[in-house]
N, C-alpha and C positions, 0 to 999 in steps of 0.2 A: 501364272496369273493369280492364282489360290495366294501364292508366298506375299506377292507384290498386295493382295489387300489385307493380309495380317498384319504388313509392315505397316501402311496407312492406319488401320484399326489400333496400332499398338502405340506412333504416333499421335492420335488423336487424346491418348487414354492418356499417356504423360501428359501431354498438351493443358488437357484436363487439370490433372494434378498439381502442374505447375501453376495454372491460374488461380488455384483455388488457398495456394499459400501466400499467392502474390493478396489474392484477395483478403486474409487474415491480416496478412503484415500492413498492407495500406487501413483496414479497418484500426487496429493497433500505433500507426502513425499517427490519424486524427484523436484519436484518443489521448497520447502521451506522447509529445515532441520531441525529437533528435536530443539526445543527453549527452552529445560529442560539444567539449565545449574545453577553453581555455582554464587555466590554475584560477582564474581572478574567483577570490569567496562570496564574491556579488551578484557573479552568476551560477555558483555553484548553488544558492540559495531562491536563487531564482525559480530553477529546475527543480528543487523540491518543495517549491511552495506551489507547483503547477501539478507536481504529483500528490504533495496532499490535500488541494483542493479536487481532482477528479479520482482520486482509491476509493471516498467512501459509495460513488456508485458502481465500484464492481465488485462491492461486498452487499451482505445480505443477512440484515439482522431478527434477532426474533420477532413475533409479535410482541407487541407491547404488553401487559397487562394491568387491565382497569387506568386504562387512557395517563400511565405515571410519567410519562415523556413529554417534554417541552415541546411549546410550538417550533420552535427553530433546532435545527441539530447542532447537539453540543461538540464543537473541536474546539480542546484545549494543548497548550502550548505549556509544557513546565522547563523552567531556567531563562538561563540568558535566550533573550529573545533576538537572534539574528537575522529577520526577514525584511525589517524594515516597513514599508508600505508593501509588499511584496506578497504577504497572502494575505494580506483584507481583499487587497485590488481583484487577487484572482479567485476568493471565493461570493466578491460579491453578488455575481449572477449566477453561480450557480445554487440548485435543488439538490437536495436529498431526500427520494420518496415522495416528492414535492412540497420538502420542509425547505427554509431559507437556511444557511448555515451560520450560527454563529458563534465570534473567534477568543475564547477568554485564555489573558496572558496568567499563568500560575506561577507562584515562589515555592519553592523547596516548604515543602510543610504545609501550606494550604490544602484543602481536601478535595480530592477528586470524585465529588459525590456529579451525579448528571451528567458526567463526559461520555461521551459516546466514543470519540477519537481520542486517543492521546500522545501529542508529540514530545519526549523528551530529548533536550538538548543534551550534546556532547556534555556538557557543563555537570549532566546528572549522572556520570557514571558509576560514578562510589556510592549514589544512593539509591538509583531505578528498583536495587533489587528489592527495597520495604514497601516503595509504593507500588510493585506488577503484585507481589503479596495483596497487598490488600485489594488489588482490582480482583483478584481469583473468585470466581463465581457470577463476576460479574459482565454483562456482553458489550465486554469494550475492547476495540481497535488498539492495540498500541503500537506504537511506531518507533524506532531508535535510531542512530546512529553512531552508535560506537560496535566496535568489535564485541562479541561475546551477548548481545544484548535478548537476540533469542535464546541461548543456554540459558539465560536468568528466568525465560518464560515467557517474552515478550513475541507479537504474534509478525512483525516486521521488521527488517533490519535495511539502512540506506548504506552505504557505502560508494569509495570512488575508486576505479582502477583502471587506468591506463586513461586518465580523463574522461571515464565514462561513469554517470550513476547507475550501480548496480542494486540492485532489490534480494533479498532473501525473505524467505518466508518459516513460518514455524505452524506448518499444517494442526498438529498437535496442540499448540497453546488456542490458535482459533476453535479447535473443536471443542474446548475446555470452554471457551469465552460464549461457544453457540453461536457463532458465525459460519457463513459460507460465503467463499473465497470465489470470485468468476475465474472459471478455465481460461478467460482473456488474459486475467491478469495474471494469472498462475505460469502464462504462458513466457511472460515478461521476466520473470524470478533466474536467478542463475543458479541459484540453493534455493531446493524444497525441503525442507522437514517434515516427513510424512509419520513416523514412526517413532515412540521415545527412544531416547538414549539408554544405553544400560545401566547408566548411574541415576536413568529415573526424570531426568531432563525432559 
């Protein structure tokens, strides 16, 4: 009788367990939508215009000092701008901190003074690494999409494999930047970068 309520008690405790991952990954659903999707670059752009209009609330930036932040948060876009309507649409109802977000398109060379986020396009590979330099010090988001782009310093990397978009993160460049990254979203990442590299990365 003793054995038969350990089993019950030991079922209950999985049971437990199980709900409570079930529960993270539905929280994690609403949050960021199925990235299981076809070659077409229209949807592939889609999916990350949905994720970089909801990253910047599961990041957490400094206090400001002596009110120097704009009314609205700053996400800017450097290169060819491939999203179309595509992230104005999906950041226009969203908050940041219950700031509005708004979306400025940059060229190669314009200055990245007030960005809070920064997305550069495949387009900026041969040059991301002068303008993550000059973001140093400063607590800003950057986002990429090419291979290599957190080795250069950058605090997020998007990539596709097996028709899926994957996320990598560079723990280390955000804690440079004075960011704090949500456990949610950290949960999402397939590469963490916690630690530098030994050539200092």
């Amino acid at each position: 009788m003793g054995a038969e309520k350990e089993t019950r008690r030991g079922l209950r405790v999985a049971g437990g367990r199980r709900l409570t991952r079930l529960a993270v990954a539905v929280c994690l659903a609403f949050a960021f939508p199925s990235v299981e999707f076809g070659q077409a670059r229209s949807e592939e752009y889609r999916i990350k215009a949905v994720y970089l209009g909801r990253i910047p609330n599961f990041v957490e930036w400094p206090a400001s000092d002596g009110g120097a932040r704009k009314p609205a948060f700053q996400l800017c876009t450097v290169g060819y701008y491939p999203f179309g309507t595509r992230l104005s649409s999906e950041i226009d109802s969203v908050t940041v901190a219950g700031r509005k977000i708004e979306l400025r398109l940059l060229r190669r060379g314009q200055g990245l003074d007030d960005c809070e986020m920064v997305f550069f396009d495949e387009s900026e590979e041969k040059y991301y690494g002068k303008m993550l330099e000059s973001l140093q010090g400063k607590s800003v988001l950057t986002v990429g999409e090419t291979k290599g782009f957190l080795n250069a310093g950058g605090v997020m990397e998007f990539s596709f494999e097996n028709d899926k978009l994957q996320i990598a993160v560079n723990l280390v460049a955000a804690r440079k930047a004075n960011l704090k990254l949500d456990a949610r979203l950290l949960a999402l990442a397939k590469r963490v970068i916690r630690e530098p590299s030994a050539s200092g990365g």
